[in-house]
N, C-alpha and C positions, 0 to 999 in steps of 0.2 A: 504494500500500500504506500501512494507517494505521500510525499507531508505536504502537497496542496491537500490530500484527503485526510490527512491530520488534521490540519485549521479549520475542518468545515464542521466540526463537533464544538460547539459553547458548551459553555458551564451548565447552562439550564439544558441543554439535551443529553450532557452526561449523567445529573443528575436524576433525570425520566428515569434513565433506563435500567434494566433489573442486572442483579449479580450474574446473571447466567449471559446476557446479550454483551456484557463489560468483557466475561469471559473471552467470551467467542468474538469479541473486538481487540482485546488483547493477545488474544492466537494469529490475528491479521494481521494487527500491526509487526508485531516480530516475524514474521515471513515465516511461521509455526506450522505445519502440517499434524494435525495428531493422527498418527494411525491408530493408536489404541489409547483408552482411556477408560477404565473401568476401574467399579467399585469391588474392595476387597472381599467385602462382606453381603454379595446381592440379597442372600437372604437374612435376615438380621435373629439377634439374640438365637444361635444356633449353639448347642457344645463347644465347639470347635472355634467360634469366636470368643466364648467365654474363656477356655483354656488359654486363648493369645492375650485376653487380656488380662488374666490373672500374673499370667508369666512375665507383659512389661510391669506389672503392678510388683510384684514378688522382687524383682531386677531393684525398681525403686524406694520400695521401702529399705531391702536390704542397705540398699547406698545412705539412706536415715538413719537406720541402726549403726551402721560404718563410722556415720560423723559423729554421732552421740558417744560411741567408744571411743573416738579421737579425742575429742574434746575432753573424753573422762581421764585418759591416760594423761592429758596433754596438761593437765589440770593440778590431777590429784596425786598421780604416782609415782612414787621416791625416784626423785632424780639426783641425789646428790652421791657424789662417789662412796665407796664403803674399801674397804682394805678386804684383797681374798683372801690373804691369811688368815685375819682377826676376827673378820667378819663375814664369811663364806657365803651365808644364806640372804643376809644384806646387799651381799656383792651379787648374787645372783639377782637378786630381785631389779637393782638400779642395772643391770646389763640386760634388761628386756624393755627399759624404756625408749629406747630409740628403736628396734621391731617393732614395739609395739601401735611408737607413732606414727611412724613411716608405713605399717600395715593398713592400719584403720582408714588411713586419710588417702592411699592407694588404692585400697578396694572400694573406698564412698567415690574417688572420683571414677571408676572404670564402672561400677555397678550404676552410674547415673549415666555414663555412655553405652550403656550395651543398654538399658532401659531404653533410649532415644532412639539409638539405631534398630531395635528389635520392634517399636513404634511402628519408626517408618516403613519398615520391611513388611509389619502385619496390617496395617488401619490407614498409609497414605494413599490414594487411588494408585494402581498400578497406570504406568505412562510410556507409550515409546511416540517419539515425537521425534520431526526431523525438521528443522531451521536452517533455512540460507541464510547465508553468509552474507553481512551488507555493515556499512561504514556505520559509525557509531555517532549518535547526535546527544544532544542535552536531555534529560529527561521533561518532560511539559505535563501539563495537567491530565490528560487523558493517558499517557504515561503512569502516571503516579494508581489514579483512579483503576487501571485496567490491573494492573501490580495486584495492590491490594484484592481486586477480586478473584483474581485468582486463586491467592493464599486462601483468603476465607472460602474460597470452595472447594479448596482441599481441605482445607481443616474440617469445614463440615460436613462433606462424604466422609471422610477418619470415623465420625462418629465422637470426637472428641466430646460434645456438648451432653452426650448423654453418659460417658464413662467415666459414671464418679468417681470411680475405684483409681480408676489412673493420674485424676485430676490432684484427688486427694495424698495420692503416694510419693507422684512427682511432687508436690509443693511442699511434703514432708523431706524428699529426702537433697533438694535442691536446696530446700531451705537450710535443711542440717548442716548440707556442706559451707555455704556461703557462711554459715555462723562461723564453724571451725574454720575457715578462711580468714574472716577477720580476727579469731582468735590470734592465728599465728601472727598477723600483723601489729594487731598493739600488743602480746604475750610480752615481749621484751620489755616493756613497758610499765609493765604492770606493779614489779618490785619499784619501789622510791628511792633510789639510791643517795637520797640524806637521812635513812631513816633509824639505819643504825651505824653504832662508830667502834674501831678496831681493824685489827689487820685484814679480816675477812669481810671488810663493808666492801661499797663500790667505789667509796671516795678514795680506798688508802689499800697499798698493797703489805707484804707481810715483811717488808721493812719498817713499819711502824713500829717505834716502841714501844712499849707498853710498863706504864708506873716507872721507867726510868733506865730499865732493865739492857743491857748490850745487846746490840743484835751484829755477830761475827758473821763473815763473811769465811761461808764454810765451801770445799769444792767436792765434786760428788766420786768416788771412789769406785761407784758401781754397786756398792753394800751399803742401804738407808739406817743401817745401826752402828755404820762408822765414822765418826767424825773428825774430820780433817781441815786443821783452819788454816790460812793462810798467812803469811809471813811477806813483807818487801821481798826478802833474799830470796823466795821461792819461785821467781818470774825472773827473765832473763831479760835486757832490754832489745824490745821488739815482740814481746811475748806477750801471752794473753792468758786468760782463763776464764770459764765461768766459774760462778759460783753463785752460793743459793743461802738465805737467812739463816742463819742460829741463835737461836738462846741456850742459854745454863739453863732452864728451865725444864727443857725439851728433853734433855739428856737422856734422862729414864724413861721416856713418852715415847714407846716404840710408832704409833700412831703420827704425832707430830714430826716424828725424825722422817718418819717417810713420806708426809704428805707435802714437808717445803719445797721434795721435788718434784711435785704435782701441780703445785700453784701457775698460772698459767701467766700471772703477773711477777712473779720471783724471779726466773734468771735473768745473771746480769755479766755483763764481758768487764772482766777488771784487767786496763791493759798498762801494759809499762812502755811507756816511747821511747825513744834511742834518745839518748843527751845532745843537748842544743835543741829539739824538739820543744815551740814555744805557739802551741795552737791559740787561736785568737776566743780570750773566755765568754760566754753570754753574759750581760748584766743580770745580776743578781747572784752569778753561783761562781763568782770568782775565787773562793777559797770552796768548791766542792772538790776539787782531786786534794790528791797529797805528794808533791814532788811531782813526780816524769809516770805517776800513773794515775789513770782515768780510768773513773765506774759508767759504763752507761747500760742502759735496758736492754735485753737481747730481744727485743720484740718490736721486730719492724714497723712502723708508726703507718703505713700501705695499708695493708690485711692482715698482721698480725704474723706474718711466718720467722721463723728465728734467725738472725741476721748472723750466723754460724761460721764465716770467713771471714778473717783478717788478712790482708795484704801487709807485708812488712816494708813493702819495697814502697809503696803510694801512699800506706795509711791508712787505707780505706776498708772499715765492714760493708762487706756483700751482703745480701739476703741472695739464698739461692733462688726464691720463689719466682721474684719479677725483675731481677737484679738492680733493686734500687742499690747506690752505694752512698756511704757517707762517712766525709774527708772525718778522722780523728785527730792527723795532724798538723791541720793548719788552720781547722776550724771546733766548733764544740761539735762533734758529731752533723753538723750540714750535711742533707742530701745534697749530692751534688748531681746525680746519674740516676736516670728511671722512674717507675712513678711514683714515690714518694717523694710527700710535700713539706714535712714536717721532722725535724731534729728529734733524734734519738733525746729521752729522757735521761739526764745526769744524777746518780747518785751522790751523795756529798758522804766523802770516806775520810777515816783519818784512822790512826794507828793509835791503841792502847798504850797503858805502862809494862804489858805483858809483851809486845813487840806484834801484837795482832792486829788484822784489820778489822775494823768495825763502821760501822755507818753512822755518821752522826746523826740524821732521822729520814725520813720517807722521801720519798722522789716528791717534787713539788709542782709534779703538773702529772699531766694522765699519761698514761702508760699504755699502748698500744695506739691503735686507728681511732678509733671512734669513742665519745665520752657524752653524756648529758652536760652542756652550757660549758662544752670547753670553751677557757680564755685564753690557750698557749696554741 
């Protein structure tokens, strides 16, 4: 049909005409042949239609019940680590919360697309149609109008208007999901991260100290019940190490010895520069190294992957992830290279009367990528 024979339909003659004449105006205008067109269900409320429609209903509630156990996992059930040794049956239980969420919210989204597609396949009119091929224009009113009827005259051959079962299951289990959907969206959210205060909040990592107490700078042996603390003399210049929180405290806390190295905010590169080395300091933490070595965070300020390489020759921690680098010796830890934007976090160290290192308190900005109301 040419679009001189498009302009000659007004508004008042489109709106005359019935859904069925829109139809069969809209099969003209797209240059549409239907060879076939029929209904799935000629004769109605039969067995056999009942069965299809139990089975997309069955599809869709399933995908409700799916979200509801998402949400319930997502929600209630221990996620915080547990020690296998100490705590076996603990530790089993927080090692089924990532199955379990990644299950539930897997089977609600697949069991609301095989509900959909099992739909179309039983209740949309069966169609084979053949369209020529022709230059594509703007859509116009009778356009729009012809669109629309179509949809609605598939929808209502479907039988959609009268199958409560389905109407009622889909909006149950569409709806379940979109809730758990936004759950996952503000879940992160949800904790206040000024709400409580100590090493384990979100404002302060497990360098904080607590009543006044040392926190050494311990390096990890490969055995969490042995403790090894670190000494100047112990780094060679150009050398490095990680190392991870200690207290006296912890000593006998088989628990606490081994969870410093689980803290995801804890490791830290304590490095020693070659002499003459005189990187330029940030204002404010001009007295945080101690002589020719420097603490800074092993957690790439990017996406958080651990900044694990030191170059002797440049200076520079790598992250192996996205290879941001950053100058340690000419600058205070600057990204210089990749996509990180943002200066490693400095700890402020200084040495005991016992010849140890110790920290004199917390990192004073966030530690990792991303923080609530960072100012650094």
């Amino acid at each position: 049909m040419s679009e001189q024979q498009k302009r000659e339909y007004t508004e008042a003659e489109l709106a005359e005409m019935s859904r069925d004449e829109k139809v069969r105006l809209g099969v003209e205008l797209d240059d549409v042949e239907l060879v076939e067109y029929r209904d799935r269900w000629p004769v109605k409320n039969t067995r056999a239609e009942r069965r299809a429609e139990r089975a997309v209903a069955a599809w869709f509630m399933l995908a409700g019940l799916s979200a509801l156990a998402f949400l319930a996992a997502f929600i209630f059930w221990p996620w915080g680590y547990a020690d296998p040794l100490t705590q076996p049956r603990e530790y089993f239980i927080y090692s089924l919360y990532t199955p379990l969420v990644g299950t539930f919210l897997g089977l609600s989204v697949l069991a609301v697309g095989f509900g959909a597609v099992l739909y179309a396949k039983k209740f949309i009119p069966h169609e084979v149609a053949v369209q020529q091929r022709h230059d594509g224009h703007p859509s116009e009113e009778i356009d729009r109008q012809t669109a629309a009827a179509l949809l609605a005259d598939a929808g209502d051959r479907s039988g959609i208007a009268r199958r409560s079962m389905i109407k009622r299951t889909a909006g149950f289990g569409a709806g379940a999901l979109g809730l758990g959907a936004g759950v996952v969206a503000i879940g992160g959210f949800v904790r206040n991260p000024w709400a409580n205060e100590g090493p384990d909040s979100l404002q302060h990592t497990p360098w904080m100290s607590e009543n006044g107490e040392k926190v050494y700078l311990r390096r990890s042996t490969g055995n969490s019940h042995d403790i090894s603390l670190v000494r100047p003399e112990d780094i060679d210049a150009g050398g490095f190490e990680t190392v991870y929180p200690f207290r006296e405290s912890e000593r006998h806390d088989e628990h606490a010895l081994s969870a410093a190295f689980r803290k995801g905010d804890a490791p830290v590169m304590l490095i020693r520069l070659r002499p003459g080395s005189a990187p330029i300091k940030r204002k404010g933490q001009e007295d945080f190294n101690y002589g020719d070595y420097y603490a800074y965070s092993k957690i790439c300020t990017h996406v958080g992957c651990p900044t694990s390489l030191f170059e002797q020759q440049t200076g520079r921690l790598l992250c192996p992830c996205h290879q941001s680098q950053f100058d340690v010796v000419n600058t205070y830890a600057k990204p210089v290279f990749g996509p990180a934007t943002r200066s490693l976090p400095q700890l402020p160290i200084t040495v005991d009367e016992e010849g140890y290192f110790v920290a004199k308190h917390d990192f004073i900005e966030p530690v990792g990528p991303a923080y609530w109301e960072r100012k650094a």
